[in-house]
C-alpha positions as CSV (number, residue, x, y, z in Angstrom):
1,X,93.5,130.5,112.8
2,X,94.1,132.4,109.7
3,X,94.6,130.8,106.0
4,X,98.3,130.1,104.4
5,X,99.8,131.9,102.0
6,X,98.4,130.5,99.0
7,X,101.7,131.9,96.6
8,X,103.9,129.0,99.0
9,X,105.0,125.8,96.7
10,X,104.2,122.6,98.1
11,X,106.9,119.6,98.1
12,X,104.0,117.4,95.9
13,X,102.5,120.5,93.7
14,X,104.1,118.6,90.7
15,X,102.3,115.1,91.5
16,X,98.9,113.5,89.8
17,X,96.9,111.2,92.0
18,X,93.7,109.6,91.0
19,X,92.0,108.4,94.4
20,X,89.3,105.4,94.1
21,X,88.9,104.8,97.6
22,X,85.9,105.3,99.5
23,X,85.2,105.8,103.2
24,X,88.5,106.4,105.2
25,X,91.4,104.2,104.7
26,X,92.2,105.1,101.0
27,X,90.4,108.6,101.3
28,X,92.8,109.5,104.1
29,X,96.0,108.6,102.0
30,X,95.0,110.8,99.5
31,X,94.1,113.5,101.8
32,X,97.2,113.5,103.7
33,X,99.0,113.9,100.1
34,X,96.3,116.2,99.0
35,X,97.4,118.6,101.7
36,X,100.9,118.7,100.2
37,X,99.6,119.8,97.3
38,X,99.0,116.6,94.9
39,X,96.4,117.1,92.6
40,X,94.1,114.2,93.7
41,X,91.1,113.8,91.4
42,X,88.5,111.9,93.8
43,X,86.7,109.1,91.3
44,X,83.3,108.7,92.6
45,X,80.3,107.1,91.8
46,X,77.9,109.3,89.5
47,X,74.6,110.0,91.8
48,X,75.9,109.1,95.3
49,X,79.3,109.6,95.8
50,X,81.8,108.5,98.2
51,X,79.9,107.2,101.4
52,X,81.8,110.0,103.3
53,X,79.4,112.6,102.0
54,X,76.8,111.3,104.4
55,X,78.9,110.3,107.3
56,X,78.9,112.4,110.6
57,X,77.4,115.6,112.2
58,X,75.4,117.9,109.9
59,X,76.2,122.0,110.1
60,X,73.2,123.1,112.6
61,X,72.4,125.8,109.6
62,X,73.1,124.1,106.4
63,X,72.0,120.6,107.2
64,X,75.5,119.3,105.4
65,X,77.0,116.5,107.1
66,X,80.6,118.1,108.1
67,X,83.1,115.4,107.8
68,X,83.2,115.5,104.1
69,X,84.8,118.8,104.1
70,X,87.9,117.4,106.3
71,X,88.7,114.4,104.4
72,X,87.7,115.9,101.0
73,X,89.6,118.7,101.5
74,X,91.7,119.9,98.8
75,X,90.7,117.3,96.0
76,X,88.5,117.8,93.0
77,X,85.5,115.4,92.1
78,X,85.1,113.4,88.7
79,X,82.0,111.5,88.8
80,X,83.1,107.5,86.6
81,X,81.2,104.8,87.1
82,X,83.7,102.0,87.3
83,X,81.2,99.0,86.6
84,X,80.3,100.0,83.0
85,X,83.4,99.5,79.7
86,X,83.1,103.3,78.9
87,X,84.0,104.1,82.8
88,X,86.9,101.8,83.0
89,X,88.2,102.8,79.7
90,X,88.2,106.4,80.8
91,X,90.1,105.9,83.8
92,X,92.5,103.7,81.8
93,X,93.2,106.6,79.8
94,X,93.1,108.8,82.7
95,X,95.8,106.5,84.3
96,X,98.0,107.2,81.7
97,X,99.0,110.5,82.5
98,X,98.9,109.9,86.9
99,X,101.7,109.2,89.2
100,X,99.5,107.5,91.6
101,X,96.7,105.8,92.0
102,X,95.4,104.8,95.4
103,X,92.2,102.7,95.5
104,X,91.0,100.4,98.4
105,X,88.4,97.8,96.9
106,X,88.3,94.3,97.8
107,X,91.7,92.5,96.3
108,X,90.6,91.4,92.8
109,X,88.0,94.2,91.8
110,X,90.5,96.2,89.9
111,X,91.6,92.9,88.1
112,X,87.8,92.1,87.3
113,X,87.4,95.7,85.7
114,X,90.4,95.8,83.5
115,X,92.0,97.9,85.9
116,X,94.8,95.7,87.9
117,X,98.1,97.0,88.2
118,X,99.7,94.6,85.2
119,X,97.3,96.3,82.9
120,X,97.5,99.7,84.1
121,X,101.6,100.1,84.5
122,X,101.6,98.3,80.8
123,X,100.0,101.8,79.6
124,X,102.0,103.7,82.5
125,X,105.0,102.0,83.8
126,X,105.6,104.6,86.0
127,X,102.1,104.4,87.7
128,X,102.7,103.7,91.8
129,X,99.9,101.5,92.6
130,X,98.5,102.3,96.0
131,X,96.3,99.6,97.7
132,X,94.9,100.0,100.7
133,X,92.3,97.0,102.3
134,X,91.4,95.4,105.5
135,X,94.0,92.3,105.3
136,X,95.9,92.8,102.5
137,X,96.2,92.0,99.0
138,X,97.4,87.6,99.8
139,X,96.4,85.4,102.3
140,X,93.8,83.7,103.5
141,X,91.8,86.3,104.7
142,X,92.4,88.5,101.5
143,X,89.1,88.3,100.3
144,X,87.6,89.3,103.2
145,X,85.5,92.2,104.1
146,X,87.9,94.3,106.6
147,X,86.4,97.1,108.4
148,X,88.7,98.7,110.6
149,X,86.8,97.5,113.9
150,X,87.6,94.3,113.1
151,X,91.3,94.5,112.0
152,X,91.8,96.5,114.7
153,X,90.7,93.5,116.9
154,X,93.0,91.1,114.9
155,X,96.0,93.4,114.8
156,X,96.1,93.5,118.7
157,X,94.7,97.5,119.6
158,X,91.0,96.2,120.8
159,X,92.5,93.8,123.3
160,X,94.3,96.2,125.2
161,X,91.7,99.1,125.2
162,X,90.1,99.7,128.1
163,X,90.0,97.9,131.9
164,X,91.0,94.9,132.6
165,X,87.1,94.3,134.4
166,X,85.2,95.3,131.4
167,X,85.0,93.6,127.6
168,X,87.5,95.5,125.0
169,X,86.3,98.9,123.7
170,X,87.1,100.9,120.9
171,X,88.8,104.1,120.4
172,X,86.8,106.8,119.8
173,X,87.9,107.6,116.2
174,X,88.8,105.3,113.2
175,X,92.3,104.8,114.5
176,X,93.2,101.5,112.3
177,X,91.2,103.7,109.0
178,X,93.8,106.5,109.8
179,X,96.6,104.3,110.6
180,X,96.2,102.3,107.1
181,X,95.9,105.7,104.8
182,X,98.7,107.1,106.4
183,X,101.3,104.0,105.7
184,X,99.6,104.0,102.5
185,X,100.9,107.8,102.1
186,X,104.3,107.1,103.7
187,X,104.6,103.7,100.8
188,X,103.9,106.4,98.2
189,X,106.6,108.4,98.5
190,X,108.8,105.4,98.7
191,X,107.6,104.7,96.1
192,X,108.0,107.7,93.8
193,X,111.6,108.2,95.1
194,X,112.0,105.1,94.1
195,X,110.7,105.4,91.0
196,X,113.1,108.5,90.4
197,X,115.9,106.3,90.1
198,X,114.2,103.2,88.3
199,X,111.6,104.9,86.1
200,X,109.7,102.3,87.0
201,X,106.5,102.3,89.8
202,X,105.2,99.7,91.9
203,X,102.3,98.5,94.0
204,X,101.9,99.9,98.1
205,X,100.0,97.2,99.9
206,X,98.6,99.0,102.7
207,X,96.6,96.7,105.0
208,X,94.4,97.6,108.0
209,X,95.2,95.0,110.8
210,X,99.2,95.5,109.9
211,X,99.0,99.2,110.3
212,X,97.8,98.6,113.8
213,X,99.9,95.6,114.3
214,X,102.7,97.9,113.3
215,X,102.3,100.3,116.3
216,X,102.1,97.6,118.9
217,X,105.7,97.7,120.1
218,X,106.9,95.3,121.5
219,X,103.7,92.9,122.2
220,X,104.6,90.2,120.0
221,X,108.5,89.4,120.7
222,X,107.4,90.2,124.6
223,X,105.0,87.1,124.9
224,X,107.6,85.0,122.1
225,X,110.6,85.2,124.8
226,X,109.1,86.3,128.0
227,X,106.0,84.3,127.8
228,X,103.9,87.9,128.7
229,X,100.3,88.4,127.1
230,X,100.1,92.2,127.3
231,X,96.6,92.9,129.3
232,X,94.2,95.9,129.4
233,X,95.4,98.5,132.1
234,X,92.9,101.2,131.7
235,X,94.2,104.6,132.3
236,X,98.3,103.5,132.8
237,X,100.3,101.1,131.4
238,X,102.2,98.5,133.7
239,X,105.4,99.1,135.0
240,X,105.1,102.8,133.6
241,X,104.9,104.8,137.1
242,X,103.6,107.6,137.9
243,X,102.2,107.9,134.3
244,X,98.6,107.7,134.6
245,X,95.2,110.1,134.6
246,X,95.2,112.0,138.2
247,X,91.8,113.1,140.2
248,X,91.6,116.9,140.6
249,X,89.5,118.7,143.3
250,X,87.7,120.5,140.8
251,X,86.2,117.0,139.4
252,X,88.6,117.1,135.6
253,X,91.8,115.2,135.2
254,X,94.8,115.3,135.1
255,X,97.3,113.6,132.6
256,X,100.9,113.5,134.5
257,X,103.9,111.6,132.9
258,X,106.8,111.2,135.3
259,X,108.0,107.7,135.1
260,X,111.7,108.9,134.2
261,X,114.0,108.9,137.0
262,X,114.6,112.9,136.9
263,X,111.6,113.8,136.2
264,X,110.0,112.1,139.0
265,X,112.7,113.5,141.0
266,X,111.2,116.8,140.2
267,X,107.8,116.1,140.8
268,X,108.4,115.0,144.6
269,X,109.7,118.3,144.9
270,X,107.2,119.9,143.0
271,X,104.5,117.8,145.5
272,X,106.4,118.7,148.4
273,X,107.8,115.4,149.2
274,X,111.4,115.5,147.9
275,X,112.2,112.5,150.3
276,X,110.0,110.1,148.2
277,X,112.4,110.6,144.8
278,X,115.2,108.7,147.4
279,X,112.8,106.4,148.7
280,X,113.8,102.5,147.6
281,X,110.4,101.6,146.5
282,X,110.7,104.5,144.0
283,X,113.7,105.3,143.7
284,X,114.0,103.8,140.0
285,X,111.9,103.1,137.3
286,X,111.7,99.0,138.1
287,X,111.1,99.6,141.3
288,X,108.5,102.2,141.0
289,X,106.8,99.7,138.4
290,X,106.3,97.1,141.1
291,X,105.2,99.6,143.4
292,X,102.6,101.6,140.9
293,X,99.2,101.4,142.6
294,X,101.1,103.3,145.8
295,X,103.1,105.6,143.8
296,X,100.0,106.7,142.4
297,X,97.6,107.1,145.2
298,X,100.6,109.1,146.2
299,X,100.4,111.2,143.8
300,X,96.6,111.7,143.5
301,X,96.2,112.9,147.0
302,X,98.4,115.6,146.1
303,X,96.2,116.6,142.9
304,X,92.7,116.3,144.6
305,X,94.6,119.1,147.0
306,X,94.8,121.4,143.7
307,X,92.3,122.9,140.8
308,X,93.0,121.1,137.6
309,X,94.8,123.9,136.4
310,X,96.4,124.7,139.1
311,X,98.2,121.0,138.7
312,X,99.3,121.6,135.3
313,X,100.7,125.3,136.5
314,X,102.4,123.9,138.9
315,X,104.2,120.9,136.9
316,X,104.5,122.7,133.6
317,X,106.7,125.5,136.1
318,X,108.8,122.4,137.6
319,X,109.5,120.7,133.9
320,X,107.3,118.0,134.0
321,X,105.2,117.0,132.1
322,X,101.4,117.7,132.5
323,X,98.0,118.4,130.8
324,X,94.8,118.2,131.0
325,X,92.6,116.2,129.1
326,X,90.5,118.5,125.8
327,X,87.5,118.4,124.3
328,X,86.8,119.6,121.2
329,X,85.9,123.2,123.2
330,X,89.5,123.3,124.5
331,X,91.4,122.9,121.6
332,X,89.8,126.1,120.0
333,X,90.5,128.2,122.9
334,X,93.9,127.1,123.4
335,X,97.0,129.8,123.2
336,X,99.2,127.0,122.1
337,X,97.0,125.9,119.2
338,X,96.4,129.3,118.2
339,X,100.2,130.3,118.4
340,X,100.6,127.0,116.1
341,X,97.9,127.5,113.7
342,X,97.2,123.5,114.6
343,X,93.5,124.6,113.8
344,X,92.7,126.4,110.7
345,X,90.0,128.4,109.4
346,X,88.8,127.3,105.3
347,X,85.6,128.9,103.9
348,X,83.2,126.1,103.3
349,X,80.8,126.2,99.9
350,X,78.9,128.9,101.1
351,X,81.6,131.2,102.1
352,X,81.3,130.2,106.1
353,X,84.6,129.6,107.9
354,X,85.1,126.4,108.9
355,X,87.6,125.7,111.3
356,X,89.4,122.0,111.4
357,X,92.7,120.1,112.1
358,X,95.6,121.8,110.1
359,X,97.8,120.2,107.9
360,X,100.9,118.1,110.1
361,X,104.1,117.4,109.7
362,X,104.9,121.0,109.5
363,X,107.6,121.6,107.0
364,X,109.8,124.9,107.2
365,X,110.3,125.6,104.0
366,X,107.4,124.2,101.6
367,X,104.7,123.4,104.0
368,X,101.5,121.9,102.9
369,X,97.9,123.9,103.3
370,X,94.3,123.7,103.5
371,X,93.1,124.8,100.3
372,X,89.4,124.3,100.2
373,X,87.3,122.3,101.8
374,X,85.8,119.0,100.1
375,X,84.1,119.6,97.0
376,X,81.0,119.0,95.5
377,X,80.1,115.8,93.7
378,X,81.6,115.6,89.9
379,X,82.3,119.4,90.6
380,X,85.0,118.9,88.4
381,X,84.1,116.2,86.0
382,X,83.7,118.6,83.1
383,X,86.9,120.3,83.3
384,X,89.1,117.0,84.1
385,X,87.2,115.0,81.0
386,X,88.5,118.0,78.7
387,X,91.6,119.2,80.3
388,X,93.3,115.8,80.7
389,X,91.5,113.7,77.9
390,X,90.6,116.7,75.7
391,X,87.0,115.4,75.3
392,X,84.7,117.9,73.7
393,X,81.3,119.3,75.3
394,X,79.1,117.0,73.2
395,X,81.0,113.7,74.0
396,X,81.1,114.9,78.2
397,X,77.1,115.5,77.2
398,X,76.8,112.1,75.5
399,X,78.9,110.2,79.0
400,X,76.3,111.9,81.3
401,X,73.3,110.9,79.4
402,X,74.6,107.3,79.5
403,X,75.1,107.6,83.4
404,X,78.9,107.3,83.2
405,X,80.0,109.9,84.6
């Protein structure tokens, strides 16, 4: 868990991205780009700051709420408020000299301040709009509030998560958040190699309920031609056997994926039950799908024989897949995640180590980084409002004492 070479280029070290967002969705976007070395300038309120600030567990010695630092990561801060003329006119003029700006508002907010995309890619026409909101930027429901709770529900994840005995429940992190921010990110550079060619940007509409809707594969044309509503399973999905969360005998779990014909072939043999991979009722993937519930009482009376880790030994040396289920705990202490650098350890503001999630997809050659962590609010508001719009001291003086920035 050591720091990157800071002397590496990045692929996006050359790209300008003002980020308006607040909360996850948009914030995510421009972390993800953030971490590829984009200069993202966070816009926030003046006071209070992105919502983020407060959100989650506080360091047990500082008091400071930690999630900030992970999604904030690598930006700088520039404290605008948007609501007065002298804001919106400064980030006009800031927009000017951007590549991207990613905000996630209600549809119609930018319009209302001056600031929709006809007006800004007038001044910039090579400004790629990013847009990221609940149900998109038309429709019906456009105008609607869209917390990712709800558009996960609409885009078809809260229906299947969880057992089919017990209401819907949600997954444990802001899946359809993450899911939005990081199509938005993916739209963006679309869009600016697109750009390269036309000279020209365009708007990313990013929505929330698609982004989930996106990843349900093949739910809708699955009920359109076979007439099948897709169900809650719990732990397995139907038809997919053995795949499924097995009982050890030291009380955790174990995850085991050996639905493919070979594989399952070497797990019988692995179990000590060679015989079963020729048996009809499991001898192929249908046929092990209509007989799941036996395959996998099968199967957990040969893990509740074993440790936990023992299981995964065992598998891992047979080739099949295997793992056990982590906590936070188990990713730290984890050879693999160590050998990867998948966690990485960023001083925080007062010089602490603070280990989190590295940056992913790893790239070979010009691989993004963790910089810093999350800065402070408007911690660069001075040095943005003279470096990019060559204010002077007294006119950043005479913005603060009007409460704009």
């Amino acid at each position: 868990m050591t720091p990157q070479d800071p002397s590496t280029a990045m692929p996006l070290d050359d790209i300008k991205v003002l980020e308006l967002g607040q909360l996850i969705a948009g914030p995510y976007c421009g972390q993800v780009l953030a971490d590829f070395g984009a200069q993202v300038i966070k816009v926030e309120p003046p006071g209070k700051g992105d919502a983020m600030r407060q959100w989650g567990e506080a360091d047990r010695d500082s008091g400071e709420p930690l999630w900030w630092n992970v999604i904030g990561r690598n930006k700088q801060s520039l404290t605008l408020d948007l609501r007065t003329p002298r804001g919106q006119e400064l980030l006009l003029r800031l927009a000017e000299q951007a590549d991207v700006i990613i905000e996630n508002f209600r549809p119609g907010t930018m319009e209302r301040w001056g600031l929709g995309f006809d007006e800004l890619s007038r001044h910039n026409p090579r400004l790629v709009m990013v847009r990221v909101t609940g149900f998109g930027q038309d429709g019906p429901y456009a105008s609607r509030a869209g917390f990712a709770s709800v558009c996960e529900a609409m885009g078809g994840l809260r229906y299947l998560s969880g057992h089919p005995d017990r209401p819907p429940v949600r997954v444990g992190i802001s899946i359809g958040d993450t899911l939005a921010g990081l199509h938005a990110a993916l739209g963006t550079m679309m869009a600016l190699h697109q750009r390269d060619r036309s000279g020209l940007g365009q708007v990313v509409d990013s929505s929330i309920f698609e982004s989930v809707l996106a990843m349900m594969e093949n739910l809708i044309p699955e009920y359109a031609r076979a007439g099948k509503v897709r169900e809650r399973s719990g732990s397995f999905l139907p038809k997919i056997a053995p795949s499924n969360a097995y009982p050890a005998r030291d009380g955790r779990d174990v995850i085991i994926g050996a639905n493919q014909d070979t594989v399952f072939r070497r797990l019988c043999e692995a179990m000590g039950q060679p015989r079963l991979a020729d048996h009809p009722d499991f001898a192929t993937h249908r046929a092990r799908g209509e007989h799941q519930a036996a395959i996998d009482d099968l199967v957990a009376a040969w893990t509740r024989e074993h440790d936990a880790q023992q299981v995964v030994d065992i598998l891992a040396e047979a080739g099949v897949p295997a793992g056990l289920v982590y906590r936070a705990p188990d990713m730290l202490e984890d050879p693999h995640f160590r050998a990867r650098e998948a966690i990485v350890e960023v001083p925080d503001r007062h010089g602490k180590p603070l280990p989190m999630q590295n940056v992913f997809p790893r790239l070979s050659d010009t691989p993004g980084r963790v910089r810093e962590v999350g800065p402070a609010l408007g911690e660069h508001t001075e040095t943005l409002l003279a470096g990019w719009l060559g204010l002077a001291p007294e006119a950043i003086d005479a913005l603060r004492a009007d409460g704009v920035i």
